[in-house]
C-alpha positions in Angstrom: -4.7 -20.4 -24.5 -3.4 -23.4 -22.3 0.2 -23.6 -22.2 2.3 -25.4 -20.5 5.4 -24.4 -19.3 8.7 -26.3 -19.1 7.5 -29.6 -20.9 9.9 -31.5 -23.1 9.5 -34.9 -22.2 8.8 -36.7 -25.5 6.8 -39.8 -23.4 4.1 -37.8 -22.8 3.5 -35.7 -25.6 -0.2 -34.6 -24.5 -1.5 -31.9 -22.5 -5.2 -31.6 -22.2 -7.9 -29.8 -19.8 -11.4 -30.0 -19.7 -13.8 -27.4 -18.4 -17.7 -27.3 -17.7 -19.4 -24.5 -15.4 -22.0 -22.5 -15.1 -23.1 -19.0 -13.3 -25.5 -19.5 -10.4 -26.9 -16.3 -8.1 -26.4 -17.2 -5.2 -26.6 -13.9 -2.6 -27.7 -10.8 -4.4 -30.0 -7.6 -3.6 -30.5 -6.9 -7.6 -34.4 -7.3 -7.8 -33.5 -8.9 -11.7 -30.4 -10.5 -12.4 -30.8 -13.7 -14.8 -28.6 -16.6 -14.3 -25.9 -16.8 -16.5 -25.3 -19.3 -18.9 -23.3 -22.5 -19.4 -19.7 -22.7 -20.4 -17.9 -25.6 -21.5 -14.5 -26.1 -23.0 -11.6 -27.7 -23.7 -7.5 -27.2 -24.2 -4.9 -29.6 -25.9 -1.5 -29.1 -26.4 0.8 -32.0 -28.3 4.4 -32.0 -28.0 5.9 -32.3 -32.0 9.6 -31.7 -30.4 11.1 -30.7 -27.2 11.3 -26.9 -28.4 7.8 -27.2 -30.6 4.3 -27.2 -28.8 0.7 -26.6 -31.1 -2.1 -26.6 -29.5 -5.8 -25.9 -30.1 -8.7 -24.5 -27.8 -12.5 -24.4 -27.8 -15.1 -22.7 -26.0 -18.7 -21.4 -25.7 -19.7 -19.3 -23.5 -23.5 -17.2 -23.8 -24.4 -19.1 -26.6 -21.1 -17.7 -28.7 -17.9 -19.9 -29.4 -14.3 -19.6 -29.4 -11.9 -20.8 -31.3 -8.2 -20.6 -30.8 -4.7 -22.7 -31.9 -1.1 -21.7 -30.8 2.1 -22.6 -31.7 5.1 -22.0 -29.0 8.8 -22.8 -30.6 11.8 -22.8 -29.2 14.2 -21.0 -31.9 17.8 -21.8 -30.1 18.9 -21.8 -26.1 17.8 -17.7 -26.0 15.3 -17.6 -28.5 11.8 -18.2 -28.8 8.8 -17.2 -31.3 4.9 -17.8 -29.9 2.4 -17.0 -32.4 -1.8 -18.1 -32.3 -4.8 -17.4 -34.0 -8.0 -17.1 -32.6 -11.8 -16.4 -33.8 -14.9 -15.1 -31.5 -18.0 -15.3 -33.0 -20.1 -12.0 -33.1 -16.7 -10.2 -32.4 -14.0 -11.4 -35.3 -10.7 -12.9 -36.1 -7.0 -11.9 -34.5 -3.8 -13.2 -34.7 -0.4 -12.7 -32.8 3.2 -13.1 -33.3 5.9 -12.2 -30.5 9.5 -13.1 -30.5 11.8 -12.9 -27.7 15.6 -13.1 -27.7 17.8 -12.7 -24.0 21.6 -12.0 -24.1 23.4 -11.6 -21.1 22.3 -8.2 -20.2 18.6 -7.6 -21.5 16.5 -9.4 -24.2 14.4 -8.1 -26.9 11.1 -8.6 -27.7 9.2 -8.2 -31.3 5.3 -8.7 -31.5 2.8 -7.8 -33.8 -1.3 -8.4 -33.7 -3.9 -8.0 -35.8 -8.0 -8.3 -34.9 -10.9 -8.1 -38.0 -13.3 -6.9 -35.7 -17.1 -6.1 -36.1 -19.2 -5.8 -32.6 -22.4 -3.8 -34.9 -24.2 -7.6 -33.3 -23.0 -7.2 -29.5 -25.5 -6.4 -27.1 -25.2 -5.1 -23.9 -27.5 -6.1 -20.9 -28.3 -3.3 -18.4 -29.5 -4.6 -14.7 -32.9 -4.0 -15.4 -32.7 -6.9 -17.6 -32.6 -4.8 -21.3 -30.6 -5.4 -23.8 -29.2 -2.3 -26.1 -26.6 -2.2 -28.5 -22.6 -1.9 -27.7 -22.2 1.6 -27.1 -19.4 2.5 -29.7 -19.9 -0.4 -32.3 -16.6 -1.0 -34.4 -16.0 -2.7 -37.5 -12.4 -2.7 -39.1 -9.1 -4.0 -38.8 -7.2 -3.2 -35.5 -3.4 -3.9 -35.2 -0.6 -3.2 -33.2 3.3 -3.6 -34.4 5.9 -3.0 -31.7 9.5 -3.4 -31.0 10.8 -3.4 -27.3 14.2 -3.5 -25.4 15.6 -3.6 -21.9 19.5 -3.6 -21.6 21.1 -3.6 -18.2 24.3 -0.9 -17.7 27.1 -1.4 -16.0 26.5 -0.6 -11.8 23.2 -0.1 -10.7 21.7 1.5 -14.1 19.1 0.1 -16.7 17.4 1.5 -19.3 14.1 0.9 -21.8 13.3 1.5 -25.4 9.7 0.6 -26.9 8.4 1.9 -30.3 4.9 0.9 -31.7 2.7 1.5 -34.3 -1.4 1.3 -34.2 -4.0 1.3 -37.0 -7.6 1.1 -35.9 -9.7 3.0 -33.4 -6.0 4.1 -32.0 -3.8 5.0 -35.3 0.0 6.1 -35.0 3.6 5.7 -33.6 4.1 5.5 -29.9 7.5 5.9 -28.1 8.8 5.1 -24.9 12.0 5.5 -23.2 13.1 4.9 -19.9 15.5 4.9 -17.1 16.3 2.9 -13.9 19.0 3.4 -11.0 19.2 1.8 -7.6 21.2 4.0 -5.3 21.0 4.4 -1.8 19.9 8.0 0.0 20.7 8.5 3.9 21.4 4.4 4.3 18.1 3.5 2.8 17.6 1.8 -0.7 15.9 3.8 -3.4 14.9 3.3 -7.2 14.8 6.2 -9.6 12.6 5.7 -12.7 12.5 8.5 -15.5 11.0 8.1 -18.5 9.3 10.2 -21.1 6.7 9.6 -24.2 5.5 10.6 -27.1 2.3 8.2 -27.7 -0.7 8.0 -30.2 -3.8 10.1 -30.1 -7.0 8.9 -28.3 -10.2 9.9 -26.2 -8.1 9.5 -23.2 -5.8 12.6 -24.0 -9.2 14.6 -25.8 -7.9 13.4 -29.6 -4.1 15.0 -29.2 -1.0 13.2 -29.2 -0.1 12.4 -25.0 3.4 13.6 -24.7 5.0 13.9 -21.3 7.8 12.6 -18.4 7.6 10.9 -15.1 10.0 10.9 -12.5 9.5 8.7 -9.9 10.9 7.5 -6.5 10.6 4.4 -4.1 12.6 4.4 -1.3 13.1 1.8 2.2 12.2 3.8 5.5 14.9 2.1 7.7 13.3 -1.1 7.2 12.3 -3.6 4.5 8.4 -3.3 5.8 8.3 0.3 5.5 8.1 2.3 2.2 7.5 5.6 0.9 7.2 6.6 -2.9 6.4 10.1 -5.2 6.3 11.4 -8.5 5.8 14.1 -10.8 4.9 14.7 -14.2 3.0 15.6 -17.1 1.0 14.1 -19.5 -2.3 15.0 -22.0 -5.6 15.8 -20.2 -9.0 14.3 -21.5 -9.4 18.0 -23.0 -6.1 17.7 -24.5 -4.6 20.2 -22.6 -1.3 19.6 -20.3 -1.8 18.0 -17.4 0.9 18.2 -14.4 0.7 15.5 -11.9 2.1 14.8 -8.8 1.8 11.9 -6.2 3.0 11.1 -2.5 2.2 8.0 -1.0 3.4 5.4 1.9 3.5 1.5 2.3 4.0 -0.6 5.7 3.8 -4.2 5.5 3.3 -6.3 9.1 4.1 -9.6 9.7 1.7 -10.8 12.5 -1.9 -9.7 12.9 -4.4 -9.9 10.9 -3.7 -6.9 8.9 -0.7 -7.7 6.7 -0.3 -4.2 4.9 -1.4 -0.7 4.7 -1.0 1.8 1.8 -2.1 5.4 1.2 -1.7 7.6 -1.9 -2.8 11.2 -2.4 -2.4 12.8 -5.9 -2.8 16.2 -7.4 -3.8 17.2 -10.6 -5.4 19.6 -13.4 -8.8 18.2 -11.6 -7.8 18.6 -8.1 -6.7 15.9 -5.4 -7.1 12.6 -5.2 -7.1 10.0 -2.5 -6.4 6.6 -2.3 -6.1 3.9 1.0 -6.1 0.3 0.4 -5.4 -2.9 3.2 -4.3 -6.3 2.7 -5.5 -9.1 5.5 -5.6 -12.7 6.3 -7.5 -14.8 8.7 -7.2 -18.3 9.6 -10.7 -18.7 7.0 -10.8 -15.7 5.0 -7.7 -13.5 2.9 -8.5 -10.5 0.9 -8.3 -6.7 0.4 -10.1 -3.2 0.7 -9.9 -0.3 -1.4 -11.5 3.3 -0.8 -11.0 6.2 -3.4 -11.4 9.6 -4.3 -11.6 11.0 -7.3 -9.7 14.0 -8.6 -11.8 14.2 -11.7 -15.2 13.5 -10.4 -14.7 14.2 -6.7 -16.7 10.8 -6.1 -16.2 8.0 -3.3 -15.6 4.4 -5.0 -14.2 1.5 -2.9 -14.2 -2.1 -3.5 -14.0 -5.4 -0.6 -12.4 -8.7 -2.1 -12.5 -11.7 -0.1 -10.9 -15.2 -0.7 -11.8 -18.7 1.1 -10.8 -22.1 -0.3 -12.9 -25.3 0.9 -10.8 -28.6 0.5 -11.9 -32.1 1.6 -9.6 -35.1 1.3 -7.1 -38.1 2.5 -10.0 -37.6 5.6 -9.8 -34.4 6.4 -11.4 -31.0 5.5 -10.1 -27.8 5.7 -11.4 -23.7 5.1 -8.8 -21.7 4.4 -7.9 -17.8 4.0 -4.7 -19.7 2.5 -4.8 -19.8 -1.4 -4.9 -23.5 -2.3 -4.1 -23.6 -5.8 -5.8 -25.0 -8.7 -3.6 -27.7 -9.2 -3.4 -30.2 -5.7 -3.4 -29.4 -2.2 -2.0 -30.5 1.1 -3.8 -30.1 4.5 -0.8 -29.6 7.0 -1.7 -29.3 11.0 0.8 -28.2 13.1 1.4 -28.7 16.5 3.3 -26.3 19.0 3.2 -24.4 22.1 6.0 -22.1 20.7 4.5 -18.3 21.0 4.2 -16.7 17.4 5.8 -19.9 15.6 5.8 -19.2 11.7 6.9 -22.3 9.1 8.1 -22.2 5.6 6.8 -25.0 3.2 8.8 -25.1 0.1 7.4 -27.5 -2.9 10.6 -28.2 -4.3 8.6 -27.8 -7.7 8.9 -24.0 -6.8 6.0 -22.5 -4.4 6.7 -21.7 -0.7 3.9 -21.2 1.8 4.2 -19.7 5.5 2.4 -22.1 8.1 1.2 -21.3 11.4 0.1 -23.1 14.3 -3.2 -25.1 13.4 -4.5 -26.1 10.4 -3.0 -25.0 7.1 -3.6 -25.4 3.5 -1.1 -25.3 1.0 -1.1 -25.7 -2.6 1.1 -28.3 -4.7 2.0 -29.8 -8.0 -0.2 -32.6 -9.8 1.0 -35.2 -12.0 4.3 -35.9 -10.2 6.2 -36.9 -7.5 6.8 -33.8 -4.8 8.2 -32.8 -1.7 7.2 -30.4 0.8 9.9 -29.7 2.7 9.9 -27.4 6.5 11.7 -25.3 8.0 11.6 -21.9 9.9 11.1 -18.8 8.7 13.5 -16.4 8.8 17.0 -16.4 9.6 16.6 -16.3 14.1 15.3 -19.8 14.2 14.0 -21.1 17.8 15.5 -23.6 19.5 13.5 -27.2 18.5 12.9 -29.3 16.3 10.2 -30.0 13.1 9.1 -33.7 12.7 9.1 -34.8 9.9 10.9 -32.0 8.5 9.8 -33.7 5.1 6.4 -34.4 3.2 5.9 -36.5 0.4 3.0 -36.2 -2.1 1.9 -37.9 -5.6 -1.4 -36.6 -6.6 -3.9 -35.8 -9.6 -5.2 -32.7 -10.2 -7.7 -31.9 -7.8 -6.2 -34.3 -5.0 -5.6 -33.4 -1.3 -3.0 -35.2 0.9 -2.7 -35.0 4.5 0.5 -34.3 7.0 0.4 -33.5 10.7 3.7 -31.9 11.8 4.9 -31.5 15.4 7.6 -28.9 16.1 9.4 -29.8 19.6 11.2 -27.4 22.3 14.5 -28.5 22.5 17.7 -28.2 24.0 21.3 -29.3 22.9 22.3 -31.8 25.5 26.2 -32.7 25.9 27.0 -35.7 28.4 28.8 -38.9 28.8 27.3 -42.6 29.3 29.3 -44.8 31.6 28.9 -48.3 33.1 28.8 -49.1 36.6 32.7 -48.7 37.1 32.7 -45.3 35.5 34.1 -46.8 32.3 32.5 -45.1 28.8 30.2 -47.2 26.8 31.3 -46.5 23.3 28.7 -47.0 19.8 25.3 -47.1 22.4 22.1 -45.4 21.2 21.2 -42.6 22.5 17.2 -42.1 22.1 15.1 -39.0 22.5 11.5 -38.0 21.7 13.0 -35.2 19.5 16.0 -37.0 18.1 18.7 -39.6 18.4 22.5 -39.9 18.9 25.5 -42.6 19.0 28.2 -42.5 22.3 31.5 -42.0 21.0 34.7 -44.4 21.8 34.9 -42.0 25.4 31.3 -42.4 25.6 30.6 -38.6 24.9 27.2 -37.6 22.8 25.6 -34.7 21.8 21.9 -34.7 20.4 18.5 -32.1 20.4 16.4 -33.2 23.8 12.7 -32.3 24.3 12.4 -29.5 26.3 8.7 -30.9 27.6 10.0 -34.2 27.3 13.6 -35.0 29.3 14.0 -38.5 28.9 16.3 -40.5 27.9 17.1 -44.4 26.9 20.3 -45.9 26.3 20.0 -49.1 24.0 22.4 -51.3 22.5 20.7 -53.6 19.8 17.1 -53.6 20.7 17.6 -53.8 24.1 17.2 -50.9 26.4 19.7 -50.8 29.1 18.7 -48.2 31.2 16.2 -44.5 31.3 17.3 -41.4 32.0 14.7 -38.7 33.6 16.7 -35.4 33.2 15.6 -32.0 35.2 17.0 -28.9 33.2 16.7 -26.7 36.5 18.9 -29.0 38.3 21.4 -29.3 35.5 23.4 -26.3 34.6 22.3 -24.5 31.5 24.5 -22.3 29.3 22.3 -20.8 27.0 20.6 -23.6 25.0 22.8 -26.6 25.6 22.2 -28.4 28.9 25.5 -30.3 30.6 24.6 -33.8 31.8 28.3 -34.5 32.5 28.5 -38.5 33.3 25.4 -40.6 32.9 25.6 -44.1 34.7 23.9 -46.8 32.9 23.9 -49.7 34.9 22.9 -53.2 33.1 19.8 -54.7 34.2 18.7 -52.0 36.0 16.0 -50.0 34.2 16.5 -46.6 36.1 19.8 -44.7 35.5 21.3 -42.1 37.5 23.6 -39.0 37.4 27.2 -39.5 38.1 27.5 -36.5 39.5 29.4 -35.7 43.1 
């Protein structure tokens, strides 16, 4: 269901989207593999009050429709109740209600949903192109009531409480409890989870009721980047037997290269051992992950490769990008540096932040509305320069694509005094820089950024420039990075100024 999310202005009441697409092959080594079919839809929401929104959906996909309507209402300032109803044709009717309520330290949440389901018509298509019945056919009512709560403690302690109850191909009361703590162990930061349950029979614990505990661990290894969980336990096997578990695994996250994160698991259980490895990376065109398995239970080798590229063309430009772009608007951003290993925040002041590099970037932003994007460096040891413009403004329909080239500038904070001919300060002149600008003081003092690449200066007084500066930094002293000019004699009608220096 389409829902927007913090809307209450009653001047535009409607929120609609529009859909049409279809499944193409496009690179495949499956001798027969059919095209898939045509989907079209459509989601509207109306406003009837700032805390009421209905709205209704529609859909066909492989011939089949859907049908759906919502209703999300804002009870008081904590409380809210969503509730829809929905209908799939050749699969059946469901409904849901859920109810949420925050206090101060937790909230709880109340839902209950109900499907009338009957898949004796659904067909499965193997990749030989036949077509045999669902495997385990069901028709009956399926429905799940639960109750859950989360209540923070005083200090560094939480705990968790959900109770359920299932009627359908999974029938009976399920309970969970739960306990967090944050502590620290040798200087490091560490979360301790416990929890134990007492949960519903089904073909996952062989027909038996799956009782059992976790305790878990994650803890920091010196550093933010570095991390290293475990756990034990026990839970039902698929025979129903007792299964105890146990885990170890390790995290490292990197923040140049192409390789952004690591992770590695190994597991033992009534089966034997498992493995697990998995890498996140991102390229300037290309983003995605790699997973490699083993299982405990089968002893086979699985793994999986997930790539992400996003193609936008607008304002003039086009850009490929390993850089999600959104599915709302997007902004082409090329930067310009010669700072080593230069990394750039974009924030949308509508909420999403975006790191840029040097080159071209894609970032995604709001639709609909007046935005900002506004830049800055990441982290907390910025380098000494400047971003210009440090701000990017945007007003675009879904879909659009604006354009912004940034240039971030080596500077240096320059101190120094202007003077006239005599050696008299010039007070309220201009001081003018590639990176930024300055006014003299009543004793002619200034401070301002100066380009590193660029050392010029003019002085100007109206829009007349009085006199240029041509500044060397190695002839200058330099304390750290603020260069001292000392005096700076501007002399009227004469274009070229010059040190005062002895």
């Amino acid at each position: 269901m389409y829902k927007p999310s913090n809307w209450s202005n009653t001047n535009q009441r409607w929120r609609y989207n529009v859909f049409f697409g279809r499944e193409t092959r496009l690179l495949s080594n499956w001798d027969k593999q059919e095209d898939g079919d045509t989907t079209v839809g459509t989601a509207v929401n109306y406003l009837l009050h700032p805390r009421a929104v209905v709205g209704v959906s529609a859909r066909q996909t492989k011939g089949q429709n859907q049908l759906g309507t919502s209703l999300d209402l804002g009870l008081a300032s904590r409380t809210s109740l969503y509730t829809s109803v929905y209908r799939s044709q050749d699969h059946g009717t469901g409904m849901e209600v859920q109810a949420l309520h925050s206090y101060s330290s937790g909230s709880v949440v109340a839902s209950h949903n109900r499907s009338w389901l009957d898949t004796r018509n659904t067909w499965e298509t193997l990749l030989d192109g036949s077509r045999v019945r669902q495997r385990s056919p069901y028709n009956g009512n399926v429905s799940n009531s639960a109750l859950s709560i989360s209540h923070r403690l005083q200090g560094h302690n939480s705990v968790n409480a959900r109770i359920s109850h299932s009627e359908g191909q999974i029938s009976g009361i399920s309970l969970d409890l739960g306990w967090m703590r944050t502590t620290q162990l040798f200087a490091n930061d560490i979360n301790w989870r416990f929890s134990v349950f007492d949960r519903a029979a089904a073909v996952s614990s062989g027909k038996q009721r799956n009782r059992g505990f976790d305790l878990s661990f994650n803890m920091a290894l010196g550093e933010a980047s570095k991390r290293m969980t475990a756990s034990v336990g026990s839970r039902a096997s698929r025979s129903g037997d007792t299964d105890r578990n146990a885990s170890l695994g390790y995290q490292q996250n990197f923040e140049t290269g192409a390789v952004r994160s690591i992770r590695g698991s190994v597991q033992t259980d009534t089966y034997g051992v498992g493995l697990a490895g998995s890498a996140q990376f991102e390229g300037r065109y290309a983003s995605g992950d790699v997973q490699v398995q083993r299982s405990s239970y089968s002893r086979g080798v699985s793994g999986s490769l997930n790539l992400t590229s996003s193609l936008v063309v607008g304002a003039g430009n086009i850009a490929l990008s390993g850089q999600q772009a959104g599915n709302q608007a997007s902004m082409i951003i090329d930067v310009e540096s010669d700072i080593n290993d230069l990394e750039l925040r974009a924030d949308d002041l509508s909420g999403s932040g975006t790191v840029l590099r040097p080159g071209r970037n894609v970032i995604p932003v709001s639709a609909y509305r007046d935005g900002v994007v506004q830049l800055d460096f990441l982290g907390v040891d910025a380098p000494a320069a400047t971003i210009r413009p440090a701000r990017a403004r945007y007003h675009l329909n879904k879909g659009g694509v604006a354009y912004q080239r940034v240039s971030v500038i080596n500077t240096l904070t320059l101190l120094g005094r202007v003077v006239d001919a005599d050696g008299l300060p010039l007070k309220g002149h201009h001081v003018i820089n590639h990176a930024s600008r300055g006014v003299t003081e009543v004793d002619g003092f200034f401070s301002m950024e100066l380009s590193a690449d660029t050392p010029t200066l003019e002085i100007v007084r109206g829009e007349r420039v009085l006199c240029r500066f041509d500044l060397d930094p190695k002839v200058l002293k330099l304390e750290g990075d603020v260069l001292m000019a000392g005096d700076l004699r501007c002399v009227e009608d004469s274009m070229a100024g010059k040190l005062a220096h002895n």
